[in-house]
Structure formats: structure tokens, C-alpha cells
C-alpha positions as CSV (number, residue, x, y, z in Angstrom):
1,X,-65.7,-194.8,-157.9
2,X,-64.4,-195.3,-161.5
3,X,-66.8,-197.6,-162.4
4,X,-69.5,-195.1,-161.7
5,X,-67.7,-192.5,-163.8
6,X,-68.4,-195.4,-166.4
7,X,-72.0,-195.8,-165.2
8,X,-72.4,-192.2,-165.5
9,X,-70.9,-192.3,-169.2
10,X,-73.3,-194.8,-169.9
11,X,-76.1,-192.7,-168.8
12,X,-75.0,-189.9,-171.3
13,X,-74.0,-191.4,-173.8
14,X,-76.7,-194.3,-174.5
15,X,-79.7,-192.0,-175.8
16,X,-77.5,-190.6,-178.6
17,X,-77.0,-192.7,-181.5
18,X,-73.6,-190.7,-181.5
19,X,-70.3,-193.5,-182.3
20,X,-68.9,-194.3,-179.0
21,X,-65.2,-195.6,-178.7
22,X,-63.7,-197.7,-175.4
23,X,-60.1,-197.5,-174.7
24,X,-58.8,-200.3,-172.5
25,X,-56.6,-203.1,-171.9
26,X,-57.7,-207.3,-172.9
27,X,-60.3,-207.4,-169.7
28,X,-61.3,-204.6,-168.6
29,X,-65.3,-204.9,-169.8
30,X,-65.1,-202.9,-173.3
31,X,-67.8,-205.5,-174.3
32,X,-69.8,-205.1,-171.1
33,X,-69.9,-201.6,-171.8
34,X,-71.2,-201.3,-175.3
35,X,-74.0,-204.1,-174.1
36,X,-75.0,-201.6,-171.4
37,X,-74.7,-198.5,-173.8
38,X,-76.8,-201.0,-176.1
39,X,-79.4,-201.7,-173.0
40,X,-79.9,-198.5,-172.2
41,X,-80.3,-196.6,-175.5
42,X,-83.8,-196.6,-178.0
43,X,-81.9,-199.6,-179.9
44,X,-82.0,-202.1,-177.1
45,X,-84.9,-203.9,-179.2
46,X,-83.1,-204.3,-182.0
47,X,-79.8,-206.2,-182.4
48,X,-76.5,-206.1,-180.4
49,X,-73.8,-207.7,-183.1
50,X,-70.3,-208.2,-181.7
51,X,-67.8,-208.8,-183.9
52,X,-63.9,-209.1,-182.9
53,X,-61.5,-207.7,-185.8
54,X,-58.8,-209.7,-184.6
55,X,-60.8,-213.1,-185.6
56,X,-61.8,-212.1,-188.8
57,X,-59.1,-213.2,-191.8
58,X,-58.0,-209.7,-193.6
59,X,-59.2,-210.8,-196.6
60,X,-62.7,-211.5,-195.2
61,X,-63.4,-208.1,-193.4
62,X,-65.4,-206.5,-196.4
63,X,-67.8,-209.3,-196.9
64,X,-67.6,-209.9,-192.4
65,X,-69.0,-206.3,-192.5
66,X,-71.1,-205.4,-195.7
67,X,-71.9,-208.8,-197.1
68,X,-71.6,-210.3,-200.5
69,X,-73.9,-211.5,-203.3
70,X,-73.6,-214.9,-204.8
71,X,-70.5,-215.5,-207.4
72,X,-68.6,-212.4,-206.2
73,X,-65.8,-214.2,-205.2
74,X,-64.5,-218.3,-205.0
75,X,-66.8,-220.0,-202.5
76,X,-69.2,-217.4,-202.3
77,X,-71.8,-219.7,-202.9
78,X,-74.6,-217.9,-201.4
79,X,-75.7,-214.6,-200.1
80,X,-74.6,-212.9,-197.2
81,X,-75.9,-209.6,-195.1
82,X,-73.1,-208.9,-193.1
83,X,-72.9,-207.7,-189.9
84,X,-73.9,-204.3,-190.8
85,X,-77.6,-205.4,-192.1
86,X,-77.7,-208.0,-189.2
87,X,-77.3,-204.9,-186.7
88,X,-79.9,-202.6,-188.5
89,X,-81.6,-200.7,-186.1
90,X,-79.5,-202.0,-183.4
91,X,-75.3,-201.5,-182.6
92,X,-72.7,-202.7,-184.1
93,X,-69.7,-203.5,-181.4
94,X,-66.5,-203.9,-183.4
95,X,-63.8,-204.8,-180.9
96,X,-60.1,-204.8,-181.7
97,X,-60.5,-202.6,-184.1
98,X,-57.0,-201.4,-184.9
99,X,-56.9,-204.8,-186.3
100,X,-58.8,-203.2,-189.6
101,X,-56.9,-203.2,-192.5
102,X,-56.5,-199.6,-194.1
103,X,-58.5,-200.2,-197.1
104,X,-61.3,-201.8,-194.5
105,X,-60.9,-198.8,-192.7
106,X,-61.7,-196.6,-195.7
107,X,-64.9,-198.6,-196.2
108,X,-66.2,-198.7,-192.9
109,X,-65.5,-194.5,-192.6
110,X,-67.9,-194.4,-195.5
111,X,-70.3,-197.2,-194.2
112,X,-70.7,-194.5,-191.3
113,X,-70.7,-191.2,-193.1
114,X,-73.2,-192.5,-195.4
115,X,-75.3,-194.8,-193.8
116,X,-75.1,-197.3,-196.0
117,X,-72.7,-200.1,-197.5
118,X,-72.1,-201.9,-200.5
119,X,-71.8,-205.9,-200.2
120,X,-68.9,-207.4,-202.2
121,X,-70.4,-207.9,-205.9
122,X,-73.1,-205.9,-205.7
123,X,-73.6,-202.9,-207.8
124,X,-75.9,-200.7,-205.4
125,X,-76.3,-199.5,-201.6
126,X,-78.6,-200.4,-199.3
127,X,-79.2,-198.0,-196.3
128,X,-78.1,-199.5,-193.1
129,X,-79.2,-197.3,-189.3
130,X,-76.5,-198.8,-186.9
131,X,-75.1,-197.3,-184.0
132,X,-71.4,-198.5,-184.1
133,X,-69.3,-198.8,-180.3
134,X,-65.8,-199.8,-181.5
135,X,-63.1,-200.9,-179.0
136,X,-59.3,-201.2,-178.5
137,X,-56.9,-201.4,-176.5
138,X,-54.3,-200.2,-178.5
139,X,-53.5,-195.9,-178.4
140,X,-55.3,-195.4,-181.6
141,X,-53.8,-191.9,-181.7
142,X,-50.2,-193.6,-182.0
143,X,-51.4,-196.0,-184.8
144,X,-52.6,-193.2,-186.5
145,X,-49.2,-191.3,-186.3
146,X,-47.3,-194.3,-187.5
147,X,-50.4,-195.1,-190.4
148,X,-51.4,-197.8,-189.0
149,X,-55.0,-196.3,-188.7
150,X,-56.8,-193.3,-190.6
151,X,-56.9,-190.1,-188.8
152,X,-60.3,-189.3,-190.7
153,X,-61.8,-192.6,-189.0
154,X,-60.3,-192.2,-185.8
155,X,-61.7,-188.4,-185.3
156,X,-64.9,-190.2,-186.7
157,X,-65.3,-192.7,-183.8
158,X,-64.0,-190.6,-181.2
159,X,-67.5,-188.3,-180.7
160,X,-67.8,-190.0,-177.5
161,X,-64.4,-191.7,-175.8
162,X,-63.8,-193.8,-172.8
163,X,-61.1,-195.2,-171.3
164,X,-61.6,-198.2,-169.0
165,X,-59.6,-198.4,-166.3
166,X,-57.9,-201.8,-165.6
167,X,-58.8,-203.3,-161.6
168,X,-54.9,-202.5,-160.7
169,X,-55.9,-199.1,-160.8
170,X,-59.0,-198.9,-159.2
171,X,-58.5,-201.4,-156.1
172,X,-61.4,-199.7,-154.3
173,X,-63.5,-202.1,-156.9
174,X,-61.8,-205.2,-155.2
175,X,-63.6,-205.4,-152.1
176,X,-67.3,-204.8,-153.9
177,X,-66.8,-207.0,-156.9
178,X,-65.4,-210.0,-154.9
179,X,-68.2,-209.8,-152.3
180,X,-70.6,-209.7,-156.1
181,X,-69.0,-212.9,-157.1
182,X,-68.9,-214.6,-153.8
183,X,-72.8,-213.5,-153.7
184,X,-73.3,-215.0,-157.2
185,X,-71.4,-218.5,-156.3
186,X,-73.5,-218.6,-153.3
């Protein structure tokens, strides 16, 4: 049953190209579910782009997310589109993202406003269409409190919430998803 509340919210949610943010704990499917919000919405042609906030070094998130020309910093020996441009016309699924540094946070709130972003050294915008599905597992609204986190972003993402429940709480989901797996193993 709480899985179909999800499946529902997948329904709704995937013809919008509204932001969509998953609350959950380290396992619960947050990625599964922006992939399905992905597959089901006009986008699903274009590209899913995943990346994890937690991986990315903090002093690498601009250039991670907008890109960077040649020269504009030490080793930037080439250009690079970031994940925005890589996602154009497709979703960008930014998990972990309490792990954004304030001023990346500032950057990405334009990004969306504006639909568009400026790589690192460049000195004009390029227009970007991408659907962003962020993901944590932290209470965002608690990070934003202690300002951790922007309240302007946070109000931002949150046009369309979901929490996913972790398995402890739905053990009707037991008997179905071990019977799934069992079926897959053969």
C-alpha cells in the first residue's frame, strides 16, 4: 500500500516538468523514483543524469554542475558541459543534496529560476531546459533552520515532495517484494 501511494505520485507528478524532491533514509529507492518520474514523463528521451552531492569534492561542485571553459582554473585543461547541459531536455537527479555547499546552493537556485547557468570562466549563459528531482535523506527543513541550507532553495524544490517510507514501516511490502526477488533469482 505505500508503495502505490508512490506509484500514484509518480503518476501525478511525471507529466509536469515541476521540481520534485524525495525525502528518505540511505535505501529506500529515492533514485528508483526519480528514474520512474524520468520514464514516465515527456523527457524520458532525453537524458537521466544522476549525480550524488556527497561524491563531488566542495570545491568542484560549480564546474560538476555548470561546467567550465579551458584555463579557468589549474588543471582545467579542457572544456567541460556539466551535468546541467549533459541533462538538457532530460532530468537532472541530484541526490544528497544537503551536501551542497551554500554558495553552490545560491547558484543552483538561480540555475533553476533562470534556466540557465554559467560554466566557471565563461562570461555568458547558455539556456539549459532540465527538470531537476533532488534527494535527501536529511530534514531539509531542520538544515534550513540551523543554515545549513537556503530556505529560498528549499521552498524552490519542494513544489512536489515525497517522503519514502523505509521497508520497517511498511512490512506489508515484505511478502510481495521477496516473492519479486525469489521470482527474479529463479
Amino acid at each position: 500500500p505505500a508503495m502505490e501511494e508512490v506509484r500514484a505520485f509518480i503518476r501525478t507528478v511525471a507529466p509536469t516538468n515541476e521540481t520534485v524532491l524525495v525525502f528518505g533514509e540511505t535505501g529506500t529507492g529515492k533514485e528508483v523514483v526519480a528514474r520512474q518520474i524520468h520514464a514516465q514523463s515527456q523527457r524520458a528521451a532525453r537524458p537521466f543524469v544522476a549525480m550524488n552531492a556527497a561524491c563531488v569534492p566542495r570545491e568542484l561542485f560549480e564546474s560538476e554542475l555548470f561546467g567550465h571553459k579551458r584555463g579557468a582554473f589549474t588543471g582545467a585543461q579542457n572544456d567541460r558541459a556539466g551535468l546541467f547541459r549533459e541533462a538538457d531536455g532530460g532530468t537532472l537527479f541530484i541526490d544528497e543534496l544537503a551536501e551542497l555547499p551554500l554558495e553552490s546552493q545560491a547558484k543552483l537556485l538561480r540555475a533553476i529560476e533562470t534556466k540557465s547557468i554559467r560554466p566557471v570562466g565563461d562570461s555568458g549563459e547558455t539556456e539549459v531546459d532540465v527538470r531537476i528531482v533532488a534527494a535527501t535523506n536529511r530534514d531539509l527543513w531542520t538544515e534550513t533552520q540551523a543554515g545549513r541550507f537556503r530556505e529560498d532553495l528549499y521552498f524552490r524544490l519542494q513544489v512536489f515532495p515525497v517522503l519514502i517510507r523505509p521497508l520497517r514501516e511498511r512490512l506489508a511490502d515484505i511478502e510481495p517484494l521477496t516473492l519479486h526477488l525469489l521470482a527474479r533469482l529463479g
